[in-house]
C-alpha positions in Angstrom: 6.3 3.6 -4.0 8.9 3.3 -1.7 9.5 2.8 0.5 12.2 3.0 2.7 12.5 -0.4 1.2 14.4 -0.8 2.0 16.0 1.1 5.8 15.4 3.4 8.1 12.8 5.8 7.5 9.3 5.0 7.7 6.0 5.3 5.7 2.3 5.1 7.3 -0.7 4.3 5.3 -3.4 5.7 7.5 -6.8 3.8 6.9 -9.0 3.7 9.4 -7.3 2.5 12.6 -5.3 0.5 10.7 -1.7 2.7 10.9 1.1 1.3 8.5 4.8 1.8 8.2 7.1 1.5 5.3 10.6 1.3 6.1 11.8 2.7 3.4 15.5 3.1 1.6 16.6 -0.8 3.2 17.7 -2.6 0.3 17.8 -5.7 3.0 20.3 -7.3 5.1 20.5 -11.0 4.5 18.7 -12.7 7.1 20.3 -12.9 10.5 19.8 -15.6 13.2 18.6 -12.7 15.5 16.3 -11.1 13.0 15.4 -11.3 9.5 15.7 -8.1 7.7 14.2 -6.7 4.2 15.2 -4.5 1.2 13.1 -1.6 0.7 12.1 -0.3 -2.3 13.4 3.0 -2.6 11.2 5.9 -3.3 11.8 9.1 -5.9 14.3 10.1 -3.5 17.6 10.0 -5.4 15.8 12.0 -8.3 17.9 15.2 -9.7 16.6 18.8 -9.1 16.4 19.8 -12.7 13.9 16.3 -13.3 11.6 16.5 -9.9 8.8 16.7 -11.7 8.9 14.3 -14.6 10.7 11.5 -11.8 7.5 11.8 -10.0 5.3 8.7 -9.8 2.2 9.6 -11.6 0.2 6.5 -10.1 -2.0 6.5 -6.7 1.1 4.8 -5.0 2.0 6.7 -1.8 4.6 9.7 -1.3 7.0 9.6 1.4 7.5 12.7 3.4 11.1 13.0 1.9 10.4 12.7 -1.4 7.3 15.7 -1.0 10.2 18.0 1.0 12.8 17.2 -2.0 10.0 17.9 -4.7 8.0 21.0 -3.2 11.8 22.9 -2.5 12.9 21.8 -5.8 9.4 23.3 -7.3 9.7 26.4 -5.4 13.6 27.2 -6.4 14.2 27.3 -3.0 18.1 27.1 -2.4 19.6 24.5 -0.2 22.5 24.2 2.3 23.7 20.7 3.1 25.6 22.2 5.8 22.6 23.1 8.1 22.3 21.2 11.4 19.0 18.8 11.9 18.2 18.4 15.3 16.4 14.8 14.6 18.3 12.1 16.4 17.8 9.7 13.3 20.3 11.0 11.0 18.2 12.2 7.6 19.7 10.3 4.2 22.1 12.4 2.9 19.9 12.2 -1.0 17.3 14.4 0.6 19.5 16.0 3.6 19.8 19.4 1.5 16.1 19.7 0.7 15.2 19.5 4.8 17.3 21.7 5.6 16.0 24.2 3.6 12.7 23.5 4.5 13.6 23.5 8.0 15.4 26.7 8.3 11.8 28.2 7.1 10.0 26.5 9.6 8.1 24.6 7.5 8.7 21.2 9.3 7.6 22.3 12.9 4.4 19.9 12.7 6.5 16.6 12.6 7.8 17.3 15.9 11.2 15.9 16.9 11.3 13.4 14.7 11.2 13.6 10.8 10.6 10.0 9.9 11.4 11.2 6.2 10.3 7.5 4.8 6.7 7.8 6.0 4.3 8.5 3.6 3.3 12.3 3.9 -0.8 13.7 4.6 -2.9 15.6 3.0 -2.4 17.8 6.3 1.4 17.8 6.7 2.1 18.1 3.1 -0.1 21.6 3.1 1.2 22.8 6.6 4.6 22.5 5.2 3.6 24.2 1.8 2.1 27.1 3.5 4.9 27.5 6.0 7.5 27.6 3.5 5.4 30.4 1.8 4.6 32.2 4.7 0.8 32.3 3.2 -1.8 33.1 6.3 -5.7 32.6 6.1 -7.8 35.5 5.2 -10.9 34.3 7.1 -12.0 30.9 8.1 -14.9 29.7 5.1 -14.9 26.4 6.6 -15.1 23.8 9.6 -13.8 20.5 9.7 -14.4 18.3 12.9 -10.4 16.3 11.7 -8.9 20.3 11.7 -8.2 21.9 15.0 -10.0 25.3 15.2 -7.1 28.4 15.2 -4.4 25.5 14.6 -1.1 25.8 12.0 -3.3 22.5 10.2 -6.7 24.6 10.4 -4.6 27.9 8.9 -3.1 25.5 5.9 -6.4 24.3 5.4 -8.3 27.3 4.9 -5.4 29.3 2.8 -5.9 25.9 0.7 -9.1 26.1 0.4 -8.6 30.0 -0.9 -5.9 29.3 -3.0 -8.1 26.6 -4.8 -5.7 24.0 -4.3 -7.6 21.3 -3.0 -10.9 20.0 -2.3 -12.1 18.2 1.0 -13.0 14.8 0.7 -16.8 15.1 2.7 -18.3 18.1 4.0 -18.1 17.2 7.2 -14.5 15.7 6.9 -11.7 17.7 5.4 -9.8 14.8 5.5 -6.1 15.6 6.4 -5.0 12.1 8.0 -5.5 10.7 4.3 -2.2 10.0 2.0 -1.0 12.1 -0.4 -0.5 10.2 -3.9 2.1 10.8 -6.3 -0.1 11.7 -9.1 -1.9 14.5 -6.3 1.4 15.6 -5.4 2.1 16.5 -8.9 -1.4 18.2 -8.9 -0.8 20.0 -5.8 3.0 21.6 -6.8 1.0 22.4 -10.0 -1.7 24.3 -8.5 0.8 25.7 -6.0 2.9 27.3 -8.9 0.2 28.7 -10.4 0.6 26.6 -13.9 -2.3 25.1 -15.8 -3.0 21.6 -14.7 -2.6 19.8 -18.2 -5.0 16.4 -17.0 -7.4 18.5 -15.7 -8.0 16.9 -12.6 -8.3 18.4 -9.6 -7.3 16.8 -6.0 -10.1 15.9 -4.1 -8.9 13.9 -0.9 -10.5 10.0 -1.2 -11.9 8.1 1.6 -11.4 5.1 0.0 -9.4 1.8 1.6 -5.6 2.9 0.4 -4.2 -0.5 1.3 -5.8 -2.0 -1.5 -8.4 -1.9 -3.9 -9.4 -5.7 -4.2 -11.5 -7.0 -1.2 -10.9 -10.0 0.7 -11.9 -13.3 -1.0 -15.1 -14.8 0.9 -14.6 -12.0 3.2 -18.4 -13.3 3.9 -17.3 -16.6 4.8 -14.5 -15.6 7.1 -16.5 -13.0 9.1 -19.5 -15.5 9.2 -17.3 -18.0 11.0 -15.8 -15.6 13.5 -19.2 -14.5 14.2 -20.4 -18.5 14.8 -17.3 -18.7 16.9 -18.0 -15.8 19.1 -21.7 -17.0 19.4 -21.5 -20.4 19.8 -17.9 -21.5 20.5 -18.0 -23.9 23.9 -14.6 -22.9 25.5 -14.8 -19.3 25.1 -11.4 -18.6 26.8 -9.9 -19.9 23.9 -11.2 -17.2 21.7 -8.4 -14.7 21.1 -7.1 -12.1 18.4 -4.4 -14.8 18.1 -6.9 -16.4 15.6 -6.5 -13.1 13.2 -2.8 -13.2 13.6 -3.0 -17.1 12.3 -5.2 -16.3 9.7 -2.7 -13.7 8.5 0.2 -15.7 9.0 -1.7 -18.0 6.4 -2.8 -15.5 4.3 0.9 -14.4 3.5 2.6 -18.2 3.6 0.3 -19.4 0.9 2.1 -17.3 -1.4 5.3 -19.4 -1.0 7.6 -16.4 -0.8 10.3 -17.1 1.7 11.1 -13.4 2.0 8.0 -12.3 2.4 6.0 -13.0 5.7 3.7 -11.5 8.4 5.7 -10.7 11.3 4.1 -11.1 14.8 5.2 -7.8 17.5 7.9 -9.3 19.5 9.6 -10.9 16.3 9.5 -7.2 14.7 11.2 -5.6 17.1 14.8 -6.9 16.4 14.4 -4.9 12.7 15.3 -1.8 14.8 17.8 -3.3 16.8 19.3 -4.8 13.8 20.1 -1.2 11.5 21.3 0.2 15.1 24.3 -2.8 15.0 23.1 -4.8 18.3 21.2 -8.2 18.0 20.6 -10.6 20.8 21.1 -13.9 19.5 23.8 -16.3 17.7 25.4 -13.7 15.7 25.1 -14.9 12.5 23.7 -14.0 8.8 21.4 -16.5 7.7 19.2 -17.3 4.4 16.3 -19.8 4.6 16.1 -22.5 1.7 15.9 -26.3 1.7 13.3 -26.3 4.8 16.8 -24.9 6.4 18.2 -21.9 7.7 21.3 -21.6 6.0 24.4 -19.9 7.5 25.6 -17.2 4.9 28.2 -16.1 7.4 28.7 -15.7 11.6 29.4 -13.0 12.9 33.3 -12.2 14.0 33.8 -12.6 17.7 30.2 -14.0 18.1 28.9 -16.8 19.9 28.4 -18.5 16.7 32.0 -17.9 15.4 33.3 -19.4 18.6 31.3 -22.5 18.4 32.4 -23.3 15.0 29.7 -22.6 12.9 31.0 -22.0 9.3 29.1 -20.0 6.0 26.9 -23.2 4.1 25.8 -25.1 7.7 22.3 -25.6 7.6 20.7 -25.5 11.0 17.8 -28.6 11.2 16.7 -28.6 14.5 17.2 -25.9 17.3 16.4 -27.6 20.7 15.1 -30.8 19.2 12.6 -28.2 17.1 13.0 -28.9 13.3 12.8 -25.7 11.4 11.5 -27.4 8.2 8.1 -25.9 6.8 8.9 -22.9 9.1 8.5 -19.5 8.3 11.8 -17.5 8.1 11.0 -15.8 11.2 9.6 -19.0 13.1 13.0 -20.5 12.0 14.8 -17.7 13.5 12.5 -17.1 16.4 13.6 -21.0 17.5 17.4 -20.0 17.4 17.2 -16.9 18.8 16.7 -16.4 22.9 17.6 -14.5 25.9 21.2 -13.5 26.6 23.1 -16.2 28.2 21.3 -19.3 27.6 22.0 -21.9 25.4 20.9 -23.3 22.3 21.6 -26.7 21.0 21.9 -26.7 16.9 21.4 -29.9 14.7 23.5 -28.4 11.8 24.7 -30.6 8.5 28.2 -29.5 6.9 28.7 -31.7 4.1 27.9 -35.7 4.4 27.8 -34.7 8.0 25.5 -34.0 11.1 26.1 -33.4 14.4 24.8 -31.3 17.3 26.3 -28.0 18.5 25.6 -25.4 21.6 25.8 -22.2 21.6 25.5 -19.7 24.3 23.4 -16.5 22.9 24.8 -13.3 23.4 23.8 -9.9 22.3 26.3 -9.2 19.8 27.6 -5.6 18.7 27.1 -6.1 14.7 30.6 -4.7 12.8 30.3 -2.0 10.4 33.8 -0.6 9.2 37.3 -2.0 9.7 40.6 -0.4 7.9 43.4 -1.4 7.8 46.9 -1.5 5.7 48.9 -3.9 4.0 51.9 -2.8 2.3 50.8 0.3 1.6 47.3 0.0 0.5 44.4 0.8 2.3 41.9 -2.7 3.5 38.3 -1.3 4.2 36.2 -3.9 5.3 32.5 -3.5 5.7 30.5 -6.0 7.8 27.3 -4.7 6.8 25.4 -1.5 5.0 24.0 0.4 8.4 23.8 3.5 10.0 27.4 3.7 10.7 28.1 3.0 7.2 26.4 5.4 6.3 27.7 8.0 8.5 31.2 7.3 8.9 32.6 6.0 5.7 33.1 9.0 4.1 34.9 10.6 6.6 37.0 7.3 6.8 38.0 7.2 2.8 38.4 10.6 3.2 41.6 10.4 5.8 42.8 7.3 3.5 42.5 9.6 0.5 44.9 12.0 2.6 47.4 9.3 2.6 47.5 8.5 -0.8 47.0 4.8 -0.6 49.1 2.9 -3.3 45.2 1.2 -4.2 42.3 0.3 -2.0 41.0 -3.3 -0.8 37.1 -2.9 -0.6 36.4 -6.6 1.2 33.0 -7.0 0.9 32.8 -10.8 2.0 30.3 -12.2 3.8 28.7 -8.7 3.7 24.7 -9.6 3.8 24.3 -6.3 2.7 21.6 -3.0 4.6 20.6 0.5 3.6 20.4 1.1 0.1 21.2 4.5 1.5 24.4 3.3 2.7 25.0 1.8 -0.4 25.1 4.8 -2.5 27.3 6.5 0.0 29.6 3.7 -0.3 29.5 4.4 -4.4 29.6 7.8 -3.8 33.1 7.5 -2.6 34.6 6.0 -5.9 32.2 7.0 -9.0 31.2 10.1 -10.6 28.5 12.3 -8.9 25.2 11.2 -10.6 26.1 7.7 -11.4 23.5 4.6 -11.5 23.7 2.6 -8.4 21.3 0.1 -9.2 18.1 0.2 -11.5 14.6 -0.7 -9.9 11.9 -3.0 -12.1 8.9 -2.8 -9.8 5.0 -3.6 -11.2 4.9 0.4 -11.7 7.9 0.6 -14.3 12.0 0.8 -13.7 13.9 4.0 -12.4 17.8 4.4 -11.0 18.7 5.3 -8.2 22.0 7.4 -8.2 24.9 8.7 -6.2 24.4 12.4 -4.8 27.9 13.1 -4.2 31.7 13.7 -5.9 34.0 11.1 -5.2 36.5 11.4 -2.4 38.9 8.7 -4.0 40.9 9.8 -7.1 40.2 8.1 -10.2 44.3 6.6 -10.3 43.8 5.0 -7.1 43.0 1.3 -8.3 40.2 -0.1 -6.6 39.9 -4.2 -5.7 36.4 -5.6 -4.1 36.6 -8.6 -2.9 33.0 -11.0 -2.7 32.2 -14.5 -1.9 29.0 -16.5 -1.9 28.1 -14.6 1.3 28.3 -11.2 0.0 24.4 -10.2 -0.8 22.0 -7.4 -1.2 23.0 -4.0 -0.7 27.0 -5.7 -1.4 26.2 -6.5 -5.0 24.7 -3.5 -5.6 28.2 -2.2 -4.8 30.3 -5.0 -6.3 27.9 -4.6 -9.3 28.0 -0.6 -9.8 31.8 -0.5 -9.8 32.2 -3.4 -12.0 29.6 -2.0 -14.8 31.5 1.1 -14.2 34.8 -0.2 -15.0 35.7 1.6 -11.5 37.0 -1.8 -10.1 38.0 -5.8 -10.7 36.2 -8.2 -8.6 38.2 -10.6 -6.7 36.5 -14.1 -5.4 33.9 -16.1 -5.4 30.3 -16.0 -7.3 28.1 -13.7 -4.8 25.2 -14.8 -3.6 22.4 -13.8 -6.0 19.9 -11.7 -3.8 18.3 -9.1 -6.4 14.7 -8.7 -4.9 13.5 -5.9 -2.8 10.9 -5.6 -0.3 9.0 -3.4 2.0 8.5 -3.5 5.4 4.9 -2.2 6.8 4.5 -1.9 10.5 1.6 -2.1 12.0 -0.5 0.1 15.2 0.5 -3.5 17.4 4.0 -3.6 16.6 3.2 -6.7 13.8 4.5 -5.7 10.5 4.6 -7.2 7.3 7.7 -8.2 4.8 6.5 -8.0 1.1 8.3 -8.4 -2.1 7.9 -5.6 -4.2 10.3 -5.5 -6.8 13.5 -6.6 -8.6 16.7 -4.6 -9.1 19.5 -4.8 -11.4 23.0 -3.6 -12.1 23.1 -0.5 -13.9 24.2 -2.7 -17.3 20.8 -4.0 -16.6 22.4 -7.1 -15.5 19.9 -9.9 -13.2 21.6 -10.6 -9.9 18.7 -12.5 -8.1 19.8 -16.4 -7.9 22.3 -15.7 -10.2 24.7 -13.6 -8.1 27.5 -11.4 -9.8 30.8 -13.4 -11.1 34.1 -12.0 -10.0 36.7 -11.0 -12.6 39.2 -13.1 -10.9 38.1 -16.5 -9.6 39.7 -17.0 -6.5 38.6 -19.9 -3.7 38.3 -19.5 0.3 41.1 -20.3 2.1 41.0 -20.3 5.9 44.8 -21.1 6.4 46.0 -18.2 3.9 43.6 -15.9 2.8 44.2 -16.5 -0.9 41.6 -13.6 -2.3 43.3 -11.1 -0.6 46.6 -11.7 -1.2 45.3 -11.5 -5.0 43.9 -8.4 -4.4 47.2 -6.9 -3.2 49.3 -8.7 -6.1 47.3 -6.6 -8.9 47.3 -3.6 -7.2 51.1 -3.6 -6.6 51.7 -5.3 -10.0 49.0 -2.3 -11.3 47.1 -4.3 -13.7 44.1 -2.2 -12.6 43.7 1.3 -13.5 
């Protein structure tokens, strides 16, 4: 399935006009007061060479574009350079990075244009372009016409050489059919047929125009389509009849599930998700969760307008402008809080026993990533958050420390609400083994890991301290989890905050999108994280005045109790 939870990267599920996007390898941010972001269920994309045929899903879930590039080079020995330049401006995660760039050195991923998107579910027409191209395979003659293939196109050569190769059958025959979704279990079919081995379930791919969002229709889909019809007809004041009706309905739709992380997500709302895994929100600059009919601060920002109006991790927000926020939707919680750069919002927030009002100017604040440091001789990484930059430049960063030879390492991971599961196992990458579990995913398909794809830069002597509090969340107990399971590090703190479910994000063609839990994931032990959180090894309060869980985290390093 995914995703690409669960985050940058998208899938679409074409059907009809209906577009969709899964943002996929995000396991989520904690929510923010300017956005609310999601995990992602990530996809077979972390699966090992040797096993990319067993680790493929074998249901009718989608394949993302990624995971087809790492399985079709993988099944056609193809070798593979990490050290080849991509000329996408979003960088390509570095699990499937090798697999690209030996497809694109052969060409094979001219038809995605300047963009990759490797998250987005692949077609039946892309996925053959790209297995003819990498083959070099030309069309004998043209046996066929499709009105959905391009005469004397690349997509109308795949599709004949296809269609002579036997690999695949057209859905209608008037329709070839290449806008349609490649499966998992066809994609195992496909590399099959493509190898030239016997296909042991005897199927053969034969490309579905069937509804791939879902196979149960709408309940009294009668009833609902009966009344918009009425309304149409009938309806006295006919201005007021707008599509904002079906964006209401759907709001409705997904709230009656009770979910608080999982929501419909109206256009203007869904654009601070991209501005969010790029490090720039406009807003109050804060990390928020929604429980108690509250939002709940899990930590502000530092340097934000938040931070400078006092606002501390555990304030619940009531009211923003005299607006209460109870019954609200995460997003029409945060929607209330959040507003244009340079005007002011007044907060009813309750510390404690206590209430009171307090305004804040919003700003559009530049979201931290990475900040080092070093205290008698060992190395302080702190990470704000699991994004792009994290993602990018932390392994050149541990890299330079390693070059130092740091007496130990501070990994502070407090008040981290976590990001890219991606980023995550680049983070991991740096201290475990090459091929260890970063997390294990239970999803309604079954459980895999997901594991590190590169050697440590940190030796093994170097002793290792992560420091958590209740706002470290997401993608940060994945980390604080790994290394703990792992023996690599102690965990210094406070009990962290105990988010362990993962969701998608779908986009839609008008810029909606919808946030859906999908799936659970655990420590590698196999250890539950959601509302329980992950206990330190060291119990060690907050304290503003001295900063008590560091000084800890020092003290065993230089008294090497660790490692």
């Amino acid at each position: 399935m995914n995703i690409y939870l669960l985050f940058p990267f998208h899938i679409y599920l074409a059907y009809n006009a209906a577009v969709m996007r899964i943002v996929r390898a995000t396991i989520g941010w904690s929510l923010t007061l300017a956005t609310a972001l999601a995990f992602a269920l990530p996809g077979p994309s972390a699966f090992a060479a040797t096993y990319w045929f067993d680790r493929l899903p074998q249901s009718d879930a989608p394949i993302s574009r990624g995971d087809f590039i790492r399985a079709a080079i993988d099944a056609l020995e193809i070798p593979t350079d990490a050290r080849t330049s991509l000329p996408y401006r979003r960088p390509v995660p570095s699990a499937i990075k090798p697999f690209v760039a030996a497809a694109y050195t052969r060409g094979a991923l001219k038809h995605f244009g300047d963009e990759l998107f490797p998250g987005r579910p692949i077609t039946t027409g892309d996925a053959l372009q790209m297995l003819v191209a990498i083959q070099g395979l030309d069309a004998k003659g043209k046996s066929r016409t499709f009105p959905d293939v391009p005469p004397g196109s690349a997509l109308d050569n795949a599709v004949q050489a296809a269609l002579e190769k036997g690999w695949i059958e057209p859905g209608r025959p008037n329709r070839f059919g290449v806008d349609r979704v490649m499966s998992g279990k066809a994609t195992r079919i496909l590399l099959r047929k493509v190898l030239g081995e016997d296909d042991d379930t005897g199927e053969k791919i034969v490309i579905r125009f069937t509804n791939n969002v879902s196979r149960k229709p709408l309940p009294r889909q009668e009833l609902l389509q009966s009344i918009w019809y009425l309304i149409n007809e009938q309806y006295l004041y006919k201005e007021k009849i707008t599509d904002d009706a079906v964006l209401k309905a759907a709001e409705a739709l997904v709230q009656s599930l009770e979910d608080p992380y999982t929501a419909y997500v109206r256009p203007a709302k869904t654009e601070v998700y991209q501005s969010r895994i790029q490090g720039r929100v406009t807003g109050i600059g804060a990390q928020v969760e929604y429980t108690d009919n509250a939002l709940v601060i899990v930590a502000p920002f530092p340097n934000s307008p938040a931070k400078k109006a006092g606002l501390q991790a555990g304030d619940q927000i009531l009211f923003a402008d005299g607006v209460s926020l109870a019954g609200m939707t995460v997003e029409g919680a945060v929607s209330k809080v959040r507003g244009p750069e340079g005007s002011t919002v007044v907060l009813t927030v309750r510390r404690g026993s206590q209430t009171f009002d307090v305004s804040v100017v919003r700003a559009v604040v530049a979201v931290p990533e990475i900040d080092t440091s070093w205290m008698q001789g060992i190395a302080v990484v702190h990470l704000f958050q699991f994004g792009e930059r994290t993602e990018r430049e932390l392994r050149p960063t541990l890299q330079e420390i390693a070059r130092q030879e740091p007496r130990g390492i501070v990994l502070d991971l407090r008040n981290n609400p976590g990001g890219l599961l991606d980023a995550a196992e680049v983070v991991l990458s740096n201290f475990l083994p090459q091929g260890s579990v970063v997390a294990r995913i239970v999803g309604r398909d079954g459980e895999y890991a997901e594991e590190t794809d590169d050697p440590p830069v940190i030796p093994e002597k170097t002793p290792v301290v992560v420091l958590v509090n209740k706002g470290s969340a997401s993608a940060s107990e994945i980390v604080a989890g790994a290394l703990q399971d792992a023996g690599r590090a102690v965990l210094v703190g406070e009990k962290t905050f105990g988010k362990g479910t993962v969701q998608q994000i779908i986009d839609f063609h008008d810029g909606s999108s919808l946030r859906m839990t999908v799936a659970e994931w655990l420590t590698p032990s196999g250890r539950k994280i959601n509302k329980e959180g992950i206990e330190p090894d060291f119990t060690v309060r907050g304290d503003e005045e001295r900063d008590a869980q560091l000084v800890k985290a020092l003290d065993l390093i230089s008294a090497r109790t660790i490692r």
